[in-house]
C-alpha positions in Angstrom: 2.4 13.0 16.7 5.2 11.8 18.9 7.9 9.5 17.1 6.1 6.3 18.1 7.3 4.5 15.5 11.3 4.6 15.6 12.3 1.6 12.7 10.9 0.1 10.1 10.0 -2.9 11.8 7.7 -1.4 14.4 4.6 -2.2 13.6 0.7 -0.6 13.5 -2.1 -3.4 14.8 -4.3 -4.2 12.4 -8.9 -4.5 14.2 -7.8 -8.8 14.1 -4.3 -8.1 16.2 -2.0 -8.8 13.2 1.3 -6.6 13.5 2.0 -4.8 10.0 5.6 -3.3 9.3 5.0 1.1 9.7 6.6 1.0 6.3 6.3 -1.3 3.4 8.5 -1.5 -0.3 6.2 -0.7 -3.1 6.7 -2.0 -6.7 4.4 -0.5 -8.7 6.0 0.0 -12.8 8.9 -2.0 -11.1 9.4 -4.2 -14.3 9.4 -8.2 -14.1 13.4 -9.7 -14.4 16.3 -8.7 -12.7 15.1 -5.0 -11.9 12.4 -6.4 -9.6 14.8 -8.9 -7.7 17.3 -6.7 -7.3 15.1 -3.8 -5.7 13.5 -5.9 -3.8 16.9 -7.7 -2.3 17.8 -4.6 -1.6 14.9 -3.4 0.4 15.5 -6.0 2.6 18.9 -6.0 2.7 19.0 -2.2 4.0 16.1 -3.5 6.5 12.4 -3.5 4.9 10.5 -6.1 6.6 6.8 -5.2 4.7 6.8 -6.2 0.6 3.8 -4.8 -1.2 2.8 -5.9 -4.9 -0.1 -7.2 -7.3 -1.0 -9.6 -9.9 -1.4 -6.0 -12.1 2.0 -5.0 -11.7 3.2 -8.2 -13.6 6.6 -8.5 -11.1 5.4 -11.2 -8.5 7.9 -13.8 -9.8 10.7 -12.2 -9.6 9.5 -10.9 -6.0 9.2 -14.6 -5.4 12.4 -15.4 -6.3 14.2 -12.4 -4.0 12.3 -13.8 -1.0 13.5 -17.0 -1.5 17.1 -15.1 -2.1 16.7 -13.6 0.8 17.4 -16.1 3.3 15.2 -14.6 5.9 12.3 -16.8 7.1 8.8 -16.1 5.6 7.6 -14.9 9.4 10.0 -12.1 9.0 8.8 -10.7 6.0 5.2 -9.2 5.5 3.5 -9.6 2.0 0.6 -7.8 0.4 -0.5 -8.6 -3.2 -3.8 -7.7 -4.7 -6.7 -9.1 -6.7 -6.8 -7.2 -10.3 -10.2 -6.2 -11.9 -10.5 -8.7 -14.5 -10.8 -11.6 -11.6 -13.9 -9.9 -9.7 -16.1 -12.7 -9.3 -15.8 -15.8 -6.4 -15.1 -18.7 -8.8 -12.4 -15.8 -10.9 -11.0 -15.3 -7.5 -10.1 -18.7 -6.5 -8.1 -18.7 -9.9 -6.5 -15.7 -9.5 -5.5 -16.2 -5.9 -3.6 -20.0 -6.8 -2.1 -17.9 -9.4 -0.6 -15.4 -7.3 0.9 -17.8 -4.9 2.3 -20.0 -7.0 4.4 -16.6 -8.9 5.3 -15.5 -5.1 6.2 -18.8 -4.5 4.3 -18.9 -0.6 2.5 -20.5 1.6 0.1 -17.9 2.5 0.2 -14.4 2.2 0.2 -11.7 5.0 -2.2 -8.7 3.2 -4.5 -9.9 0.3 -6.4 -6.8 -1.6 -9.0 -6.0 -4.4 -7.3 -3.6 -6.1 -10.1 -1.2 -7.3 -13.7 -2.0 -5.8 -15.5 -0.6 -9.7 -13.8 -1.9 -12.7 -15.2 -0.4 -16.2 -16.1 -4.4 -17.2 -18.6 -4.8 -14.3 -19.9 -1.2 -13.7 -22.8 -2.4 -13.3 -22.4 -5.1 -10.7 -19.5 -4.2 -9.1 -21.2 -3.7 -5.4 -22.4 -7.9 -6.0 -19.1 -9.1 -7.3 -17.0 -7.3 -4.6 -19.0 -9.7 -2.2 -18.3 -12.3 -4.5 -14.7 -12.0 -4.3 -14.9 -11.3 -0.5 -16.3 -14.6 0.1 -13.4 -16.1 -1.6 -10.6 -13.7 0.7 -12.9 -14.8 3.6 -12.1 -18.4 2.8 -8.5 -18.2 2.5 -8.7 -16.0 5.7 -10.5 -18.6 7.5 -8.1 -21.5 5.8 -5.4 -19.5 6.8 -3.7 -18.4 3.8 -4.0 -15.0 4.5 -3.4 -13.2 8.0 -5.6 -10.1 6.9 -8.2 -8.7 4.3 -8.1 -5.3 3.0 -9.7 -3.4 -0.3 -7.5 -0.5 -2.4 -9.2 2.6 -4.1 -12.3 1.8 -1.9 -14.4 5.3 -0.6 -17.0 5.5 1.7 -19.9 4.1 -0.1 -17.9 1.1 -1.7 -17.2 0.2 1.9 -21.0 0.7 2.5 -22.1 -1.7 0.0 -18.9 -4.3 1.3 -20.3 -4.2 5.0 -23.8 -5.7 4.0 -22.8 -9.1 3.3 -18.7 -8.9 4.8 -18.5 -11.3 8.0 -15.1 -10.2 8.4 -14.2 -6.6 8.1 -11.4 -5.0 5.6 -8.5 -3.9 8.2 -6.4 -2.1 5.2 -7.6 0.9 2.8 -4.4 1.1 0.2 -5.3 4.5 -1.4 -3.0 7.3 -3.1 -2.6 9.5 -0.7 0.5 12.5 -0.3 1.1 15.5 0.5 -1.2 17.9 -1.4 -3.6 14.7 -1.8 -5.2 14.3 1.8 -8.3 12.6 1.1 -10.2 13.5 4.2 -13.4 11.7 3.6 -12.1 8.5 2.8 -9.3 8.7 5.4 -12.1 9.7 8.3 -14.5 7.1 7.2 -11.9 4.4 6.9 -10.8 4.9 10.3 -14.4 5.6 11.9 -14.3 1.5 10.7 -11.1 0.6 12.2 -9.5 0.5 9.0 -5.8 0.9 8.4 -4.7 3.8 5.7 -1.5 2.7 3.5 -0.3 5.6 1.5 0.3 4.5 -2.1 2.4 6.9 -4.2 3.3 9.0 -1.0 6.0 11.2 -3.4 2.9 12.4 -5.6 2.2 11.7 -8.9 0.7 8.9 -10.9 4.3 8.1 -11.3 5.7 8.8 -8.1 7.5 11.7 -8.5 5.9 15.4 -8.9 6.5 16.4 -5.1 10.4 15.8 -5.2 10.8 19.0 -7.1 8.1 20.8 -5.4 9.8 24.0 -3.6 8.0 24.1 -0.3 8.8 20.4 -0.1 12.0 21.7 -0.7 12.3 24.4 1.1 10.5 22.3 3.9 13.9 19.5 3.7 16.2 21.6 4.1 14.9 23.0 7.0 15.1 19.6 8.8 18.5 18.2 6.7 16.6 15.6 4.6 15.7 15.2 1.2 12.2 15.9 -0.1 11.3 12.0 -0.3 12.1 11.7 3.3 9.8 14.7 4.2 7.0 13.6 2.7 7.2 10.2 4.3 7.6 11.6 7.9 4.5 13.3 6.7 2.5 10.3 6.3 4.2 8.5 9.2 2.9 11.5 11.8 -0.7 11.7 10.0 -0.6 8.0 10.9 -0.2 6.5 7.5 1.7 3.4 6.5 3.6 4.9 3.4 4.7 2.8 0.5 7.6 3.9 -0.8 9.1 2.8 -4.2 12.5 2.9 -6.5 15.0 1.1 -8.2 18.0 2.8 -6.6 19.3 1.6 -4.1 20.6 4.5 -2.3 17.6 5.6 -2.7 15.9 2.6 -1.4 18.2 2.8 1.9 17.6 6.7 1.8 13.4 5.9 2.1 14.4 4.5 5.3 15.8 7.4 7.3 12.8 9.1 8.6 12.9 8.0 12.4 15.6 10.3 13.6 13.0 13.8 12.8 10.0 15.2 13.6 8.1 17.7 11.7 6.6 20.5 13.3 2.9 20.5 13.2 3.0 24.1 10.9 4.9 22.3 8.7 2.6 19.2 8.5 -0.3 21.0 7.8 1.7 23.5 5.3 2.5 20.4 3.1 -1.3 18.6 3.8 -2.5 21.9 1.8 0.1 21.6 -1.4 -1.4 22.8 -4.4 -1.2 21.9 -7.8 1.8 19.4 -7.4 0.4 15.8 -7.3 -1.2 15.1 -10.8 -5.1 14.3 -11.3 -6.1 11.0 -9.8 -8.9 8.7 -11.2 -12.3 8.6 -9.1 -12.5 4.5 -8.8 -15.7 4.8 -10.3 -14.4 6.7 -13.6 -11.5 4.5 -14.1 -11.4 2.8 -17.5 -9.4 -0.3 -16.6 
């Protein structure tokens, strides 16, 4: 793929025309207090533009409180947060929706999920409170609370069951997704809809970090003069991906950033798309126990 996207602030097109930031700062296990803030100030102090978070990971006040730090207007900044499995449901997602803007301290929100389309506690009726819920995003879409609706963890046939009853479409599919982690179907399917992939945990690793001491990734960096963590997100910028990249360190926030100035050859694309036995076991979303 040719380096079409050349800074952090150029932008994919979501299917309704809303412009998304190529990369966004994830912060996942990023712990609520002074960690979050000051990762988070830091992100878009070294230029981030694109925030990503969730009620789940238990940090959206303190991600409030940087954006108001900040100083930059709320038009510059895009935010994602996500609806957690306990709040399937459209009366649940009201609630949980109030709650999450009042932690992030907004107005309305750029990017609003649900974060796993089966939770273990509605197994049964997931496929009826997923349309539930959607209602309720569809609402605050239509109110204008949130520029665009998107699912996370969602595979082909939870997207299925979401299209019967959807009157607006999902234009993000947040999944884990990595070198050594491809997931073909649900990336072909996804964008046979017009669905946007972001690349969750784009280092590998439940945790985030199993392909930084992978040796082909390795091998593959020094090659080009970068550092593994810049290789694989070159990786998901030329398969098209929006990669969400996350740390605590900030060199390592503003290193995250330095992937426009390379290109990896297409032998080397492929070569890390087939990694084996580097990024850990992932949950199927209809096996997960949370």
């Amino acid at each position: 793929m040719p380096l079409t996207m050349k800074s952090l602030t150029d932008c994919y097109i979501l299917n309704n025309g809303v412009k998304i930031p190529c990369i966004g700062f994830g912060t996942w296990q990023t712990p609520e207090g002074v960690k979050a803030e000051q990762a988070v100030l830091t992100a878009l102090k070294v230029g981030y533009r694109h925030i990503d978070t969730a009620s789940a990971y238990e940090n959206q006040v303190s991600i409030g409180k940087a954006l108001k730090q900040s100083g930059l207007k709320r038009e510059e900044v895009f935010v994602t947060s996500k609806l957690f499995n306990q709040d399937h449901g459209y009366e649940k997602t009201l609630a949980a929706f109030k709650k999450t803007m009042k932690e992030l301290q907004l107005d309305y929100l750029d990017l609003y999920l649900i974060h796993w389309p089966n939770p273990v506690a509605y197994r049964n009726n997931w496929a009826e409170l997923n349309a539930e819920s959607w209602r309720a995003f569809e609402e605050f879409y239509r109110a204008g609370q949130i520029r665009a609706l998107g699912v996370s963890n969602f595979h082909a046939h939870h997207l299925e069951a979401l299209a019967k009853t959807a009157e607006i479409p999902p234009a993000v599919n947040q999944i884990r997704l990595c070198p050594g982690d491809p997931k073909q179907e649900v990336v072909t399917y996804s964008r046979e809809q017009n669905i946007l992939i972001e690349a969750y945990s784009p280092f590998g690793g439940s945790g985030g970090g199993n392909l930084l001491n992978d040796q082909t990734v390795a091998g593959i960096a020094k090659k080009y003069g970068k550092s593994p963590a810049q290789v694989c997100l070159r990786w998901s910028l030329q398969n098209e991906y929006l990669p969400l990249p996350k740390s605590v360190t900030p060199d390592r926030i503003a290193s995250n950033t330095q992937v426009f100035d390379f290109e990896l050859d297409q032998g080397d694309v492929d070569l890390l798309t087939g990694l084996k036995g580097y990024p850990d076991p992932f949950p199927h979303p209809d096996h997960i126990t949370w």
